[in-house]
N, CA, C and O atoms as CSV, one atom per row, in Angstrom:
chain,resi,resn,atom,element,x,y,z
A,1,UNK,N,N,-20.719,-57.483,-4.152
A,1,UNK,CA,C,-21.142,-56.562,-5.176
A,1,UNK,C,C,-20.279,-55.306,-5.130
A,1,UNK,O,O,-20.115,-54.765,-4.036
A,2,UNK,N,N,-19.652,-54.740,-6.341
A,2,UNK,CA,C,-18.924,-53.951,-6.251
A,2,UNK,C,C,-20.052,-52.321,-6.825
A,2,UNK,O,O,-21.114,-52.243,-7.442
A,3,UNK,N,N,-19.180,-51.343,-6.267
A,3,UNK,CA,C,-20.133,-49.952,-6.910
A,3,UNK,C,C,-18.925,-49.511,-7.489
A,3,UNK,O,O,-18.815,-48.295,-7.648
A,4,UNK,N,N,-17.838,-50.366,-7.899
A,4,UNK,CA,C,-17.601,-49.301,-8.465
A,4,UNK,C,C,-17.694,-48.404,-10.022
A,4,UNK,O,O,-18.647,-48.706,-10.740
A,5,UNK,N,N,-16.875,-47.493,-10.452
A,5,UNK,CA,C,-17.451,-46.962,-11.702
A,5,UNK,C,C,-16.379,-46.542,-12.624
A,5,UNK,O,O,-15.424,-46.012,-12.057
A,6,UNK,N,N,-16.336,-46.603,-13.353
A,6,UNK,CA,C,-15.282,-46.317,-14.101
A,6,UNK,C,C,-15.499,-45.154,-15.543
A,6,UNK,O,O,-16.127,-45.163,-16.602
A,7,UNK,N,N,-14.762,-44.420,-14.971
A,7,UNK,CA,C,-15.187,-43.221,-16.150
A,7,UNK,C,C,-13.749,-42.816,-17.203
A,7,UNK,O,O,-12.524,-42.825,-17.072
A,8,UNK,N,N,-14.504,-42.559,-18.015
A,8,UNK,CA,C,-13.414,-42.534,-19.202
A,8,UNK,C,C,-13.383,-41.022,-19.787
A,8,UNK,O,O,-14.427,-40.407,-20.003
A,9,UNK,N,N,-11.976,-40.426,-20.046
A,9,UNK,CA,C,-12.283,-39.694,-20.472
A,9,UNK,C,C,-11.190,-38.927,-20.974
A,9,UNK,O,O,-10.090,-38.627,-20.511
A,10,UNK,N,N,-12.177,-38.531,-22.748
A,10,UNK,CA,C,-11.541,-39.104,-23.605
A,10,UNK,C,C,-11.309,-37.378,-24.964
A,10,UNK,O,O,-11.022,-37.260,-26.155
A,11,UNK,N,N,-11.635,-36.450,-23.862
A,11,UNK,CA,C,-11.262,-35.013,-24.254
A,11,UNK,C,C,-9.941,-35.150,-23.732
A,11,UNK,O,O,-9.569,-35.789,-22.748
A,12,UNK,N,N,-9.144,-34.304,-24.714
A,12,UNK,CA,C,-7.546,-33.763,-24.242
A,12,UNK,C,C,-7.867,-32.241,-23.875
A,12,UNK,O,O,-8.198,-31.430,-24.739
A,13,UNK,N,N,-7.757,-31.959,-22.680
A,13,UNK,CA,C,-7.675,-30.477,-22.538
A,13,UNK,C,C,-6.166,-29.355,-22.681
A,13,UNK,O,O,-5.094,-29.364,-22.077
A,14,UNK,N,N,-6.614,-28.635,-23.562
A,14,UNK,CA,C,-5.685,-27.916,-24.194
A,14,UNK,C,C,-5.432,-26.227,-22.707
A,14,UNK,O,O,-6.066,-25.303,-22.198
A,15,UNK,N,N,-4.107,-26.857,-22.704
A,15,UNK,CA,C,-3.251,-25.871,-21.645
A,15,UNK,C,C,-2.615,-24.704,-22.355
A,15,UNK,O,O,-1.679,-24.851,-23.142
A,16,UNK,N,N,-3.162,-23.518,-22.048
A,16,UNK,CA,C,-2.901,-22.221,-22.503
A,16,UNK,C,C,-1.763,-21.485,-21.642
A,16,UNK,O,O,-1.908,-21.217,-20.449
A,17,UNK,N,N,-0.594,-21.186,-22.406
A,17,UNK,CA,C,-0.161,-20.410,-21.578
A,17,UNK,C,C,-0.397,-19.159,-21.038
A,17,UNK,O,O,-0.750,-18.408,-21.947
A,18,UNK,N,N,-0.357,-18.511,-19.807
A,18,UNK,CA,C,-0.781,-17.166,-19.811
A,18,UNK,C,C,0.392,-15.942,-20.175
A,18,UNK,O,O,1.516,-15.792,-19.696
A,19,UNK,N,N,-0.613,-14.832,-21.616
A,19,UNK,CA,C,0.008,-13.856,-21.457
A,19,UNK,C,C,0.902,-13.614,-20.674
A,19,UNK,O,O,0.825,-13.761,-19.454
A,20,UNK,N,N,2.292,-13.029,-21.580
A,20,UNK,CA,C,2.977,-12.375,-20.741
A,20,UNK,C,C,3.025,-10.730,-21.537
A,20,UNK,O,O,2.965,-10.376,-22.714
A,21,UNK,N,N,3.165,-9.988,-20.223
A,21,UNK,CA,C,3.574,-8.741,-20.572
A,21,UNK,C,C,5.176,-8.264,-20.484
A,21,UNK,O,O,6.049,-8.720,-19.747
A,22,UNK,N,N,5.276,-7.175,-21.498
A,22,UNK,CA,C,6.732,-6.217,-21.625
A,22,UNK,C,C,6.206,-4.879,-20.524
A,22,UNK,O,O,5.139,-4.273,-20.418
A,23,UNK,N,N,7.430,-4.791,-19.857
A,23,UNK,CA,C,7.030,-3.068,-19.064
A,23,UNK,C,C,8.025,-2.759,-19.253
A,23,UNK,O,O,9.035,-3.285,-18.785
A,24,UNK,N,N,7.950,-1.397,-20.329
A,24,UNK,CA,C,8.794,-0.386,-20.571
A,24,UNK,C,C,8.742,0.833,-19.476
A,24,UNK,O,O,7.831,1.018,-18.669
A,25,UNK,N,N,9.658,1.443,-19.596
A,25,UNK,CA,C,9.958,2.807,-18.350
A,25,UNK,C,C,10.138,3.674,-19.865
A,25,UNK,O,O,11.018,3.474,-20.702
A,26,UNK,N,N,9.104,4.616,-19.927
A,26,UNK,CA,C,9.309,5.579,-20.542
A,26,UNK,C,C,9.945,6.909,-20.545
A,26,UNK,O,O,9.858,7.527,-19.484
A,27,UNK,N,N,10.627,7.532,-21.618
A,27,UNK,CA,C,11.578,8.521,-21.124
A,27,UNK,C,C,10.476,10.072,-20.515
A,27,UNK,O,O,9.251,10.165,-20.439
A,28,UNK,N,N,11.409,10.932,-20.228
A,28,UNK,CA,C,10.794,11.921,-19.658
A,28,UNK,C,C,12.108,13.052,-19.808
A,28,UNK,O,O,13.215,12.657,-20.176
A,29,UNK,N,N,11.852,14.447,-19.489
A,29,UNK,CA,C,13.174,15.663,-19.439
A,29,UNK,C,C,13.637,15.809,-17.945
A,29,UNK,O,O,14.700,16.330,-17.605
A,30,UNK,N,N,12.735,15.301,-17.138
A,30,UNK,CA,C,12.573,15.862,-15.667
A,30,UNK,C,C,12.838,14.725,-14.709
A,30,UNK,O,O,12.876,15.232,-13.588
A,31,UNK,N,N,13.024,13.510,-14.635
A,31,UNK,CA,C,13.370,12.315,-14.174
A,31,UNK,C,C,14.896,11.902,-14.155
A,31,UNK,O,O,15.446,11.412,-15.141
A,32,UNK,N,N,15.550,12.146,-12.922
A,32,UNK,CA,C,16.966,12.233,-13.019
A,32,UNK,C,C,17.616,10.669,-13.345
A,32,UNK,O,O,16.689,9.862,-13.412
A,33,UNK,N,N,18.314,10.334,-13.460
A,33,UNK,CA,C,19.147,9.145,-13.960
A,33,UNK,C,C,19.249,8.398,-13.060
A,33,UNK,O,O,18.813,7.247,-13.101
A,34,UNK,N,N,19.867,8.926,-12.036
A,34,UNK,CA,C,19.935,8.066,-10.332
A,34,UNK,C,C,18.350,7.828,-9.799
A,34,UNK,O,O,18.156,7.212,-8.751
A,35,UNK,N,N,17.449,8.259,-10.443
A,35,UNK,CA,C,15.902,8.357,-9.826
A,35,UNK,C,C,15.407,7.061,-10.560
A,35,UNK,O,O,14.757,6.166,-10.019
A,36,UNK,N,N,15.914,7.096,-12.214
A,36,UNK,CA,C,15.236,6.225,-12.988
A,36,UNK,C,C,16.258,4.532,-12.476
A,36,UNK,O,O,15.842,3.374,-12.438
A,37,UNK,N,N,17.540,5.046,-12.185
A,37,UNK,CA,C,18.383,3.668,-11.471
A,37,UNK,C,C,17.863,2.709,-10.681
A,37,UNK,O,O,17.852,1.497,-10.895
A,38,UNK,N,N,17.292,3.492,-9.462
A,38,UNK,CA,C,16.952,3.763,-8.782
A,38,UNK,C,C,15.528,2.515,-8.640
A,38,UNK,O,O,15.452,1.541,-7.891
A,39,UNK,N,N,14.713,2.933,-9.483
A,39,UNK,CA,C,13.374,2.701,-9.525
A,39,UNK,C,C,13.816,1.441,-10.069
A,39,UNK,O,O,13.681,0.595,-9.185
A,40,UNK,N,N,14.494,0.705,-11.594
A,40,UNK,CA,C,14.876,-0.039,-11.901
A,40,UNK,C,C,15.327,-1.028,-10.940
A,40,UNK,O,O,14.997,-2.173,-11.248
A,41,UNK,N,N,16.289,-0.858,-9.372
A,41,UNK,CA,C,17.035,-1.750,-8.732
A,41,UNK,C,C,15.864,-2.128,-7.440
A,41,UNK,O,O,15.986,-3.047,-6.630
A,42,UNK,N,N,14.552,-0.988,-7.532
A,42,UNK,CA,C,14.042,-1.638,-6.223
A,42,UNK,C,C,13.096,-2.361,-6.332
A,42,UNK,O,O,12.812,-3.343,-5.646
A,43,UNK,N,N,12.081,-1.528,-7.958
A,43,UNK,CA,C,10.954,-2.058,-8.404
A,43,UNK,C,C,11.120,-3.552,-9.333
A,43,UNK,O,O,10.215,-4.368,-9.510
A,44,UNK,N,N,12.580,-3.651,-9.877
A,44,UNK,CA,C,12.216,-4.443,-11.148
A,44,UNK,C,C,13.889,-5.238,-10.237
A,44,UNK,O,O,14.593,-5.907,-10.994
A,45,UNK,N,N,14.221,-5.152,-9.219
A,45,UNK,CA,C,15.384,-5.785,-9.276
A,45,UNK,C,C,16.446,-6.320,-9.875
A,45,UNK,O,O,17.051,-7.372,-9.667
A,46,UNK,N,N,16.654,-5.114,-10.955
A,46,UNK,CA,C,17.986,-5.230,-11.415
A,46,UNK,C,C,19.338,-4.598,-10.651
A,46,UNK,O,O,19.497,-3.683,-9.844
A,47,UNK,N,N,20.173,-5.490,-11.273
A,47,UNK,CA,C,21.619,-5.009,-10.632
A,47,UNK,C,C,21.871,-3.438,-11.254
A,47,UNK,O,O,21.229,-2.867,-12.135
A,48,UNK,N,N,22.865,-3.027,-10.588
A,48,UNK,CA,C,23.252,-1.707,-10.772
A,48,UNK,C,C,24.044,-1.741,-12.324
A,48,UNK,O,O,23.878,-0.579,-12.696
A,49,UNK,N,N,24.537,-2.195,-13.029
A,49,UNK,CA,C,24.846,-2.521,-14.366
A,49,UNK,C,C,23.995,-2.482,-15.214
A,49,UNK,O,O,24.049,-1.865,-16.278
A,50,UNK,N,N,22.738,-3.443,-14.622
A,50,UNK,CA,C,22.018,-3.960,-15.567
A,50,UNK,C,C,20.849,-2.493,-15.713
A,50,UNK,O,O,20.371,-2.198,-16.809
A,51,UNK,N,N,20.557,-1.777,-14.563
A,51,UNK,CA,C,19.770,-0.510,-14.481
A,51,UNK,C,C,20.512,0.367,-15.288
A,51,UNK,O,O,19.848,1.227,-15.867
A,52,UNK,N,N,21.694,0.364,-15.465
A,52,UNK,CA,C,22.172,1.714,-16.043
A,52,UNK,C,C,22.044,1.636,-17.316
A,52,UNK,O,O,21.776,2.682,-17.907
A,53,UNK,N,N,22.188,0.465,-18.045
A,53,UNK,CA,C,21.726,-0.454,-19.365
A,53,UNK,C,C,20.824,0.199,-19.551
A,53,UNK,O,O,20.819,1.130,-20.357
A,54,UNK,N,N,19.528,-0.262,-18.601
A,54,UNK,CA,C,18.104,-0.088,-19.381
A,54,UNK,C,C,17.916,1.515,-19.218
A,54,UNK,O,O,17.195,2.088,-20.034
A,55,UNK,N,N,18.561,2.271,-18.157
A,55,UNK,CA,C,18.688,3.648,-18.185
A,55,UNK,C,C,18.905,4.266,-19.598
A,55,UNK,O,O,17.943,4.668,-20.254
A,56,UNK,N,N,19.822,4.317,-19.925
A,56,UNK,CA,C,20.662,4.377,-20.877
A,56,UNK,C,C,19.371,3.885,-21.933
A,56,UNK,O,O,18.710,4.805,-22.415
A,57,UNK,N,N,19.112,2.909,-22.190
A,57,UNK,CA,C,18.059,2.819,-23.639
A,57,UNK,C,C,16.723,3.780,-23.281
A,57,UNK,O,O,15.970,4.209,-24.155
A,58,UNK,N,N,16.551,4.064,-21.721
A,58,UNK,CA,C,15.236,5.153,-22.072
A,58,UNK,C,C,15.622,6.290,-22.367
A,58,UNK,O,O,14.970,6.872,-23.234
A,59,UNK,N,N,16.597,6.872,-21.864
A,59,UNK,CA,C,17.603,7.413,-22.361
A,59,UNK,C,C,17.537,7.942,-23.492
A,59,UNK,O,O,17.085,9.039,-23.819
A,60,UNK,N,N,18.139,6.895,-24.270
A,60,UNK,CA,C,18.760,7.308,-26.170
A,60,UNK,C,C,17.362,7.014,-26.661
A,60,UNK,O,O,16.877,7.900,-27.364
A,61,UNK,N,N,16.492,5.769,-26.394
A,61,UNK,CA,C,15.839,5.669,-27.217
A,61,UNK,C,C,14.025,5.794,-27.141
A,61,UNK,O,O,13.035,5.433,-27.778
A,62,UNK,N,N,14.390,6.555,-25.913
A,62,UNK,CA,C,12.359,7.024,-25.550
A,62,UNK,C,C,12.354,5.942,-24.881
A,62,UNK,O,O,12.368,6.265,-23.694
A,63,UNK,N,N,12.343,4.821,-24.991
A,63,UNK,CA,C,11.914,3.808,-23.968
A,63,UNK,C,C,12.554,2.405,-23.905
A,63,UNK,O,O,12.952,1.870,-24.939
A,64,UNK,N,N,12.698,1.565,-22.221
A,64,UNK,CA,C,13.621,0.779,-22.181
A,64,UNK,C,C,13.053,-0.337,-21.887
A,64,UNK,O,O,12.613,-0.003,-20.787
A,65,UNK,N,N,12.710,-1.441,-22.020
A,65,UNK,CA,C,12.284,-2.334,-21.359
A,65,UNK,C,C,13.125,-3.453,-19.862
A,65,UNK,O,O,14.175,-4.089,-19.769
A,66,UNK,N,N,12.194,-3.236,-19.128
A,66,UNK,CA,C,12.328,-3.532,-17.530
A,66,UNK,C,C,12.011,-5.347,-17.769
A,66,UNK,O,O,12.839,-6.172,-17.383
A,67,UNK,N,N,11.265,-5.581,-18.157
A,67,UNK,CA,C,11.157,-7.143,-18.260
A,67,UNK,C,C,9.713,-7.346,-18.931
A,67,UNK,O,O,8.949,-6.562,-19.496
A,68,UNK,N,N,9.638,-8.937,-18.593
A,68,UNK,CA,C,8.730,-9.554,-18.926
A,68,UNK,C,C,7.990,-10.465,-17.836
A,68,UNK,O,O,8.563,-11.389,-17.260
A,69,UNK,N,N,6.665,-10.107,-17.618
A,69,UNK,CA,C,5.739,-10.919,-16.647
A,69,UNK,C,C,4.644,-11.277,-16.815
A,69,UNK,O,O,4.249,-11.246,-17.981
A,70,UNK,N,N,3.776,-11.720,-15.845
A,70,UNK,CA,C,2.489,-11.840,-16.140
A,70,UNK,C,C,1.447,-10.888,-16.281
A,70,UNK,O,O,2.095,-9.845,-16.369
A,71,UNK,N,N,0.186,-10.557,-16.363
A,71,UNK,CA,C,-0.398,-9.776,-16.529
A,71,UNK,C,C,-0.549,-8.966,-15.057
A,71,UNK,O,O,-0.245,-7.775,-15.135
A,72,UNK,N,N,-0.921,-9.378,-13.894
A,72,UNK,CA,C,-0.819,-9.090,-12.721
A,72,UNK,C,C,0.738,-8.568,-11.804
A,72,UNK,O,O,0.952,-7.681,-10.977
A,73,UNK,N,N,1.276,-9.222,-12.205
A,73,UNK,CA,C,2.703,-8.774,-12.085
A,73,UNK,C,C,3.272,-7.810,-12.716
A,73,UNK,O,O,4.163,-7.289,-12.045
A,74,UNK,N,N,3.074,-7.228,-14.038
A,74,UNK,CA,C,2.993,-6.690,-14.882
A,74,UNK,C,C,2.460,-4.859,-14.657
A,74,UNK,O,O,2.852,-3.716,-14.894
A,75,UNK,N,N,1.292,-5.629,-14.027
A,75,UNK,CA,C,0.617,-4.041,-13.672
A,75,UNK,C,C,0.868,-4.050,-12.214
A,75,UNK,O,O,0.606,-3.076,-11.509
A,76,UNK,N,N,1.231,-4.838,-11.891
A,76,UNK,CA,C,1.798,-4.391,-10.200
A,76,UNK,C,C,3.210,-3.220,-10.172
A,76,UNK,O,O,3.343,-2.397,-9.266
A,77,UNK,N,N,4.072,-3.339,-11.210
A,77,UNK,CA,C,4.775,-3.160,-11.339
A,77,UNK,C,C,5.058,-1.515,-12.094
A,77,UNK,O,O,5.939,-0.658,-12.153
A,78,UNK,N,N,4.099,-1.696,-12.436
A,78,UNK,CA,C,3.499,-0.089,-13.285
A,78,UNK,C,C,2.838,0.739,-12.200
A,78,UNK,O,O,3.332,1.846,-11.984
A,79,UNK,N,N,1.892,0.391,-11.556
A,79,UNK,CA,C,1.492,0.852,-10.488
A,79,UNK,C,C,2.676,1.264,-9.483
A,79,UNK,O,O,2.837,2.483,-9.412
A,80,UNK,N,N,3.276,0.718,-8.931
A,80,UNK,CA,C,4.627,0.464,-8.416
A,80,UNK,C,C,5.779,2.184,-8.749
A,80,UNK,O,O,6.412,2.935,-8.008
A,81,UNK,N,N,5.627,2.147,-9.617
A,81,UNK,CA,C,6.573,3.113,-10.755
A,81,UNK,C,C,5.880,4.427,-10.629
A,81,UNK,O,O,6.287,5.537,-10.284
A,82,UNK,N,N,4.825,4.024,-10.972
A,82,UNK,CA,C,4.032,5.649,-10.684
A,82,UNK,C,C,3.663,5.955,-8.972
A,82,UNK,O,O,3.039,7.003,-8.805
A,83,UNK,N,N,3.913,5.327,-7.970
A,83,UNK,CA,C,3.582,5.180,-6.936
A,83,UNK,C,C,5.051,6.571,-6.285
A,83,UNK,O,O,5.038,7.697,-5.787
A,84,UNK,N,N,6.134,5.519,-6.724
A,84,UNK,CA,C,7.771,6.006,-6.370
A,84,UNK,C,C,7.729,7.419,-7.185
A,84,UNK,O,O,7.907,8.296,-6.340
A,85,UNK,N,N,7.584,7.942,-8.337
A,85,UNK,CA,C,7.172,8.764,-8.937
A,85,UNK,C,C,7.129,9.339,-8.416
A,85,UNK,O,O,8.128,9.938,-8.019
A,86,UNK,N,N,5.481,9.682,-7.876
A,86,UNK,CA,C,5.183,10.809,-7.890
A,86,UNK,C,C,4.997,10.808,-6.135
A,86,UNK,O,O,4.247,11.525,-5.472
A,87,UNK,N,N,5.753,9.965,-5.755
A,87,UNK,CA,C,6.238,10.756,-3.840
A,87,UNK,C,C,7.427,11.108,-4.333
A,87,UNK,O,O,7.999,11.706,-3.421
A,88,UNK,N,N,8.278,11.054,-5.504
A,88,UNK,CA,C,9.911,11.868,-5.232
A,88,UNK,C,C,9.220,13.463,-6.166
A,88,UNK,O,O,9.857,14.479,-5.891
A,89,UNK,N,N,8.393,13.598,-6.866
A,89,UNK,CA,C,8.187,14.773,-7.469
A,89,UNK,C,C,8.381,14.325,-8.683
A,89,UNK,O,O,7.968,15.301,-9.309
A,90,UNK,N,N,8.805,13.333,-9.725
A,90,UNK,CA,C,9.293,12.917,-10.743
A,90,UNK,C,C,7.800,12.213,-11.845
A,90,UNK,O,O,7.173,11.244,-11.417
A,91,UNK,N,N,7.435,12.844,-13.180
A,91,UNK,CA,C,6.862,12.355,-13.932
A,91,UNK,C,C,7.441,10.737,-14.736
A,91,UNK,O,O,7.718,10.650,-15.933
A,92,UNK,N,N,7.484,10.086,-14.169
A,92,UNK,CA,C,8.534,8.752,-15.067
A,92,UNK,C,C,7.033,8.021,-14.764
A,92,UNK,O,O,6.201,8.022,-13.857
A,93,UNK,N,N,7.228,7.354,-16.188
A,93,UNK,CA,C,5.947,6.712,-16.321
A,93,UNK,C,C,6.207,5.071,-16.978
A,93,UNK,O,O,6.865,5.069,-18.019
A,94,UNK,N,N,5.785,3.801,-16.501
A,94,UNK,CA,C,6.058,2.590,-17.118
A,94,UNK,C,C,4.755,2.509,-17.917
A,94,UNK,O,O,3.740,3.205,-17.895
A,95,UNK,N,N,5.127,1.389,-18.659
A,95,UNK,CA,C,3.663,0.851,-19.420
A,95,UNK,C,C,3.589,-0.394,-19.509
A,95,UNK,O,O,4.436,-0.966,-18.822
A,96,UNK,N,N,2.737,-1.222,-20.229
A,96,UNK,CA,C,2.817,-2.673,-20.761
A,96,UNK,C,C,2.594,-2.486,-21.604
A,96,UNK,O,O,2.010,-1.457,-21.943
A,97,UNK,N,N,2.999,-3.520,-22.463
A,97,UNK,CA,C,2.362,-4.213,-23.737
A,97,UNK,C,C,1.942,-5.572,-23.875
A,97,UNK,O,O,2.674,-6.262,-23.166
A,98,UNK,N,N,1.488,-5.941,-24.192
A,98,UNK,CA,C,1.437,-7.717,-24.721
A,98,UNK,C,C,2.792,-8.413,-25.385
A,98,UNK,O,O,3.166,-8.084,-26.511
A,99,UNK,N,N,3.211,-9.004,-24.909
A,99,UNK,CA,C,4.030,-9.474,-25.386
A,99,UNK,C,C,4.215,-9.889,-26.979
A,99,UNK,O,O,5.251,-10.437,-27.358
C-alpha cells in the first residue's frame, strides 16, 4: 500500500521585482570638491574619474546621481553620507528616489 500523494498545483506565482532606488548627492556652497570626491570613492565606490563626473553634475546641476540600488542599500547609503558629513563639518546631503 502506497501513502503516497500527489499534489497539483496549478497557480503561477507572479515574481515581483524589487524596487530599485536612485541616490542623488545634493549640491551645497560649503562642501568642498575633494570632500564630495571623496565621499563618492568610499561610500558609493566610484573610481576617481568617475567621482569627479558625478562631482561635477552636483556641481553644475544641483544634483548628481551616485547610483542605483535596492531600497535597503539605498538608505544605507544615505545614512552613510550624512554620517561622513557631519564628522568632517560639511552639510552634503544624499537622497533617494524611486526609481
Amino acid at each position: 500500500m502506497s501513502n503516497e500523494i500527489e499534489i497539483e498545483i496549478s497557480e503561477e506565482l507572479e515574481v515581483e521585482e524589487p524596487k530599485r532606488y536612485n541616490v542623488f548627492l545634493l549640491n551645497d556652497d560649503y562642501s568642498t570638491m575633494d570632500f564630495v570626491i571623496d565621499v563618492l570613492v568610499k561610500v558609493f565606490r566610484k573610481s576617481i574619474s568617475e567621482a569627479e563626473a558625478i562631482m561635477l553634475s552636483v556641481h553644475n546641476n544641483g544634483k548628481g546621481l551616485c547610483g542605483v540600488y535596492s531600497f535597503e542599500i539605498a538608505s544605507t547609503k544615505v545614512a552613510q553620507v550624512k554620517t561622513l558629513a557631519r564628522q568632517k563639518g560639511f552639510p552634503l546631503k544624499a537622497t533617494m528616489e524611486e526609481e
